[in-house]
N, C-alpha and C positions, 0 to 999 in steps of 0.2 A: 352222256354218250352222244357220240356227233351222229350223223347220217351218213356216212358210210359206212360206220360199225353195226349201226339198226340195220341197213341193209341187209349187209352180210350177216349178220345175227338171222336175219327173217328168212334168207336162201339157206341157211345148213338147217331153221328149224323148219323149214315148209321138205327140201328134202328128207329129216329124220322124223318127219310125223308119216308122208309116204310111204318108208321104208317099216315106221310100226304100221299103218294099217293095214288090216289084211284085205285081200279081194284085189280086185282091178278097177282104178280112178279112172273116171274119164280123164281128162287133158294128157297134155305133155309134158314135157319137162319144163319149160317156159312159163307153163298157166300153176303147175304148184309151185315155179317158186314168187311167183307173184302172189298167190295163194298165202303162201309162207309169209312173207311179208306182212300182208293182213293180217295175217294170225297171232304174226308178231307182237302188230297194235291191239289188235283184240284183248292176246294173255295181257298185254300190259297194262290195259285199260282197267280187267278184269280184275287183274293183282293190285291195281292202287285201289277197286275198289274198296273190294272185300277185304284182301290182305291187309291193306296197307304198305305194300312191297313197291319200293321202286326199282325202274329198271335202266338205273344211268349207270351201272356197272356192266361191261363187258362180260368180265370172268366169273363175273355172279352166277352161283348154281338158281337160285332161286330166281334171274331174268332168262335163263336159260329155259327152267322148266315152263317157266309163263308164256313165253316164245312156242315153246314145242306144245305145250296143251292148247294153247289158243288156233295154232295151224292146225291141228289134229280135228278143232271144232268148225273151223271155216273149211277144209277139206270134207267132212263130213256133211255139212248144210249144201257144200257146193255138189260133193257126189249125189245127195238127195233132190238136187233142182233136176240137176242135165239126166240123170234118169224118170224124171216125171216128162221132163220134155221132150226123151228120147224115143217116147211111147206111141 
């Protein structure tokens, strides 16, 4: 998969892990989808660990999910910082 498609893959799964979690994230729309992003590498890192799943496919459901679980974890570690620092 090139780097424009991780991109784009990391912005629709940093926006579709936002739109599962519930509550109010701190950032913008800006900081989750760079969020997203991370998340992206994260799941993907996570999936070659464990899985053994790669994610050089696009329309792969399973880099899909790896994408949206990993943002959903970097989203949630980031809402855990900026509320401890919010304090």
């Amino acid at each position: 998969m090139g780097f424009f498609a991780f991109l784009i893959l990391g912005l629709i799964a940093g926006a579709i892990a936002k739109a599962i979690l519930p509550g109010r994230q701190g950032g913008g729309i800006i900081m989750t989808l760079i969020l997203g992003v991370v998340g992206a590498l994260l799941g993907g890192w996570i999936g070659s660990l464990l899985f053994n799943v790669n994610i050089n496919e696009f329309f792969s459901l399973s880099t899909w999910l790896l994408a949206i679980g990993g943002a959903i974890i970097v989203l949630l570690v980031y809402g855990m910082i900026t509320k401890r620092t919010a304090r």
